[in-house]
N, C-alpha and C positions, 0 to 999 in steps of 0.2 A: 486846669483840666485839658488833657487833649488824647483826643481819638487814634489808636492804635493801631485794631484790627477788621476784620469786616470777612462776613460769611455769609454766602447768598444760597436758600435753599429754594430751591424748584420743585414745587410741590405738587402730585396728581390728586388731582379730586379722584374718587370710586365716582360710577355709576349712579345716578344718570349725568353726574358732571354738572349738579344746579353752582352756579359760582362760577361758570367755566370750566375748561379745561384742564387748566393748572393755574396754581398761584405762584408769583415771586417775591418772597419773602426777604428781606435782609435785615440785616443783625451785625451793630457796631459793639463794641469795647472802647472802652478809655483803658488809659495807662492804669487807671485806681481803680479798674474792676469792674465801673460801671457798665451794665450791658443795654441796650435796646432796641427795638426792633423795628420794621417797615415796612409798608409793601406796596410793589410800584404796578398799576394797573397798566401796562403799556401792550398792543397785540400786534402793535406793527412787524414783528418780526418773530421769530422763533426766540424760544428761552435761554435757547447757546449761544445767542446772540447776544443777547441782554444782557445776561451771566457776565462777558466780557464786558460790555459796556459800562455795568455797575462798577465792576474791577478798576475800569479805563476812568472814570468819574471820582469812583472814591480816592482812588490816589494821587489823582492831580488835585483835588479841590478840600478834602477833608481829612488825609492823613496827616495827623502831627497838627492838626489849627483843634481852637473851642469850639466842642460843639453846639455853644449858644449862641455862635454869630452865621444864625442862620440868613439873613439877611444878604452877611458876606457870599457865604455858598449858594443862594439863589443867582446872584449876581455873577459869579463866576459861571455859574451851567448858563445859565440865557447869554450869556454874553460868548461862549466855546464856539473856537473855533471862526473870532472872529463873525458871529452871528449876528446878535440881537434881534434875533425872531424867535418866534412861538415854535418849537420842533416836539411834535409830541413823547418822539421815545425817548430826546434828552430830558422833557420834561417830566415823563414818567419815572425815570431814575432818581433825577432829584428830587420829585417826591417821596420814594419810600427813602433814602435818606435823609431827607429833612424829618420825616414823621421819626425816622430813630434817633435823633437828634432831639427832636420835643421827649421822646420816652426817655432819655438820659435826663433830661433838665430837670425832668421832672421827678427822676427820682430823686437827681440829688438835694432838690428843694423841698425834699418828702410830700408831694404837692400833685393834684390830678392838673394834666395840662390846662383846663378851661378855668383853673384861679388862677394860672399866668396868662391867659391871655383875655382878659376882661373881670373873669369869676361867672358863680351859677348863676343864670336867665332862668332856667329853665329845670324844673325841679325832678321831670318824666318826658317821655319825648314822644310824642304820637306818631304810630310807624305804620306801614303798607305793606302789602306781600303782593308779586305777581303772584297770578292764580297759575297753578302749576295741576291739570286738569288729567289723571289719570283713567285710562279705556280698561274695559273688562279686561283686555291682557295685560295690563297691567303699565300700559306703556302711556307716555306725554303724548294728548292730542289735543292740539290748540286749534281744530279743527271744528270739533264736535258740540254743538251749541247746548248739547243734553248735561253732559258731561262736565262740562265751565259752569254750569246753574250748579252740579253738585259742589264741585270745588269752593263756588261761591259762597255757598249757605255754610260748608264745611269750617272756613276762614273765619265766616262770620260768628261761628259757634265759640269757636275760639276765643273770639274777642276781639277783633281786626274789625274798623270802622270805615275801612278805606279799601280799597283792591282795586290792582290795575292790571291791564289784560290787553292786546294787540289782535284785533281781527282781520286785520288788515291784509294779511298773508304776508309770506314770504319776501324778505327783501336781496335785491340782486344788487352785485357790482354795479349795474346799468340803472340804478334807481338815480331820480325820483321818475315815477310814468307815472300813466293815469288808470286809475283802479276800472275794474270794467264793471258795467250795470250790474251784473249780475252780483262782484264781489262789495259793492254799496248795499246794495240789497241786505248782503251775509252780515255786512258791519251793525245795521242796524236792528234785525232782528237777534244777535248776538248782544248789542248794550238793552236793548230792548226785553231780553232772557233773563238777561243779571238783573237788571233793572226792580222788575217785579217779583224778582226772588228774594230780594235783600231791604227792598222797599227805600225809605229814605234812611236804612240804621246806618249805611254804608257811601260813602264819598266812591263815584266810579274813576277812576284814572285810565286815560284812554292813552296806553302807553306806546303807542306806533315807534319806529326805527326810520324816520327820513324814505321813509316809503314814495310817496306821492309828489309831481310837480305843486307848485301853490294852488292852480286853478281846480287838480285835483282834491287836494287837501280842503281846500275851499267847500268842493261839490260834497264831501262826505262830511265836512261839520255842519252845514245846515241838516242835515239827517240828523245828525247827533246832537243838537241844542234842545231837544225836548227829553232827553232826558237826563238835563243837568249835572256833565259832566264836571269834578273838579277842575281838569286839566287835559288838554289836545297836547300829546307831549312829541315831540318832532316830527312836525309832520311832513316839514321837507326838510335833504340833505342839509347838513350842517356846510358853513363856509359863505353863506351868504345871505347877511343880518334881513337885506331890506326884502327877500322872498319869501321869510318866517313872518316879516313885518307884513306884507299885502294878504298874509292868511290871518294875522290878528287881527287886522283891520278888520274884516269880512265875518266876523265871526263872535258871539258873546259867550262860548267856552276860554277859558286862561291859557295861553298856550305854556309849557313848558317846555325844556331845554337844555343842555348844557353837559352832558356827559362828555360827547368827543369834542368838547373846547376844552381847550387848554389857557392859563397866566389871564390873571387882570385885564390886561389889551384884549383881547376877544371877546371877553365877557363884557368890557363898556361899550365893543361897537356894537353889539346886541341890543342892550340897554340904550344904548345913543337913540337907535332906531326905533326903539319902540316894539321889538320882536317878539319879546318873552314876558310873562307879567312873575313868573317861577322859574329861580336858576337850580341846574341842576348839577351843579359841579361833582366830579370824582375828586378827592382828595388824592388819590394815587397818578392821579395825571394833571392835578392843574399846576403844579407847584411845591406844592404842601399843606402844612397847614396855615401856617404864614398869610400866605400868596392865598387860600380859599376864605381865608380874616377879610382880606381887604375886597375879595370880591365881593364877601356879603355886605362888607360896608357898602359900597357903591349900588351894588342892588338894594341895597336900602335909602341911597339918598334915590332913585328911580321909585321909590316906594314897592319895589319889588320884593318876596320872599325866598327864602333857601328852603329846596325839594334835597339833599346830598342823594346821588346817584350812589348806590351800591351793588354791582353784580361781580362781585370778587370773594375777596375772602374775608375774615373775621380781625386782621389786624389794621385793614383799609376801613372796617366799618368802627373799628375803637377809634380812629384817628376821626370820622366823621360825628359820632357822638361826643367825642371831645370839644370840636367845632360849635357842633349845634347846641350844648350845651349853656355856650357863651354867648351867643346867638341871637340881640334881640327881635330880629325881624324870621326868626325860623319857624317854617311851616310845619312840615312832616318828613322822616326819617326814611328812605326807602330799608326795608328787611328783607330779608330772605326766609322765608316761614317768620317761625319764632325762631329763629336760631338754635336752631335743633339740629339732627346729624352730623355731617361730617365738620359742620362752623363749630360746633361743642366741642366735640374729638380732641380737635387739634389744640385746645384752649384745655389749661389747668383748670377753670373754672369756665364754663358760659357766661357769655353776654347775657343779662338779664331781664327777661321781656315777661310782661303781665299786663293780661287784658288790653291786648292794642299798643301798647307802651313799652320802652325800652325804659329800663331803671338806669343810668349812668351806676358806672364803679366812683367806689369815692379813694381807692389804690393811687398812689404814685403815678405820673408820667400816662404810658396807655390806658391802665388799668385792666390790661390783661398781661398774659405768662401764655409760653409755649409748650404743649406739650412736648419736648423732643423726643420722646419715644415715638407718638404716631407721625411725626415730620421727619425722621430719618427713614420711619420703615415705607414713609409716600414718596421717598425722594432717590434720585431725580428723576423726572418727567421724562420717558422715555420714549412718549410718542410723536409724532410728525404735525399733528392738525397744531393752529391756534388757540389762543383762548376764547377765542369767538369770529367763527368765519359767517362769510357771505354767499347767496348761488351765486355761482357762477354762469349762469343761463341769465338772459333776458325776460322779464316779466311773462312776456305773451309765448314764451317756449318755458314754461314752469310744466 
């Protein structure tokens, strides 16, 4: 068997753009027909970039080899160029290649990826939703403490036993700083909101963005230990294990973690240090799925659990239900809603969520299918921003 061709669709989310901006999808062939698909969660750069880079990737390293010797093709991207470092947007490319690469194996062993790579752990997968908090106008205000109480109860109606939610305000280029009395204050009368509206049916996930230096981070989880959160999730910038590690120490909430790390080496100096008690790897930027096996392993010899980071699209979250399925140290699934709107759209069939829970497909390889009618008519991404930017201003100029 060997890998042919390769088609990278740049995909625009509609309005309000939950998932990001846009998605990059790719999509291998073999010589016999096989097809499957990928998707690389990378935002370092514009998608015309990427576009070329997947091109520049897939032809040095996966045209004309098997596409089961994922192993090999990890080894060749980490190693490009003469490296042997962690480079997020090479590692986001060969991520969504290697996931197309698991969808191929897996169909031709007519087999869902997660009985090749251990078998089912995990029978239904307990999942979360950011709380996505809509104003009389109709618009997102993460602002509004009245308004997050509805969302709350809303999620909760649902079925959702968990919700995670960021008070913390706005993060800049210039983070980590220190939050001002005034926005502690906001943090806790906002966990303090949900808190008493959801009572104990709901796990709270305090989902911040590297917001705060540690000492800050620090000063707002003793605010927030009374009302038993699951998990303090970045509370400072990512890149340095032992300054998430002086906030764990300090604190009896679990910290979380792990999205903008990238391969194995990052995630054990993490764990080394004692940073994180919850990894939160993307499957579209750590590696694959491969490379997000063995980081669970290792966060499981740490006795740590897997949180999968999801805020992309519907074929990075197949590839992490696949993971987590196998999984035996896995906690909770991040979602996006129920996977509803535009994550269905695009999909032949939706991902399957009831009552708090994601159903695994028992399908072939991803266990989903493309719609290409709504992927050509989204594609390409014709606008300029990211798939997730930053202010640009300094905290104390917001």
């Amino acid at each position: 068997m060997k890998l042919s061709t390769l088609a990278v669709h740049v995909v625009s989310t509609p309005p309000p753009h939950v998932g990001g901006m846009y998605w990059i999808i790719v999509s291998l062939k073999t010589v016999c027909g096989i097809e499957g698909v990928g998707e690389v969660y990378s935002a370092s750069f514009h998608p015309s970039v990427m576009k070329r880079a997947i091109e520049d990737v897939f032809d040095r390293y996966l045209k004309g080899h098997d596409p089961h010797h994922v192993e090999r093709f990890f080894r060749e991207c980490y190693s490009s160029g003469f490296t042997q470092r962690t480079d997020l947007s090479m590692m986001g490319v060969c991520s969504g290649l290697e996931m197309a690469c698991w969808d191929i194996i897996g169909k031709s062993a007519n087999q869902p990826v997660y009985e090749l790579i251990g078998g089912k752990v995990n029978e239904k997968l307990r999942s979360y939703t950011y709380l996505y908090p809509l104003n009389k106008a109709g618009e997102y205000d993460y602002e509004d403490v009245g308004v997050a109480v509805e969302a709350a109860l809303i999620n909760k109606e649902k079925g959702f036993n968990a919700l995670k939610f960021d008070p913390a305000g706005d993060y800049s280029v210039y983070s980590g700083h220190h939050l001002s009395l005034s926005r502690l204050r906001h943090c806790e009368h906002y966990c303090a909101s949900i808190r008493a509206a959801v009572g104990d049916d709901c796990d709270l996930l305090i989902g911040t963005h590297g917001q705060m230096t540690p000492a800050s981070a620090i000063r707002l989880a003793k605010r927030l230990e009374q009302f038993d959160p699951l998990w303090f999730e970045e509370p400072v910038p990512p890149g340095q294990s032992e300054a998430m590690a002086e906030v764990a120490k300090n604190t009896s909430i679990p910290i979380a973690t792990g999205e903008r790390l990238s391969t194995k080496y990052e995630f054990f100096d993490l764990l080394k240090h004692k940073a994180a008690a919850i990894i939160q790897m993307n499957l579209g930027r750590v590696g694959g799925i491969l490379e997000a096996k063995k980081i669970a392993a290792i966060a499981e010899v740490h006795y740590a659990q897997i949180a999968p980071h999801l805020y992309n699209g519907p074929i990075g979250a197949a590839a992490s239900i696949q993971l987590a399925c196998a999984t035996p140290n896995f906690l909770i699934q991040e979602s996006i809603g129920t996977w509803d709107g535009f994550h269905a759209e695009i999909l032949q069939e939706p991902i399957q969520w009831v009552e708090g829970y994601i159903v695994p497909s028992s399908k072939p390889g991803l266990g989903v299918t493309l719609n290409m009618d709504v992927v050509n008519f989204h594609s390409p991404y014709s606008g300029n921003k990211l798939h997730l930017s930053m202010n640009s201003k300094p905290y104390n100029l917001q």
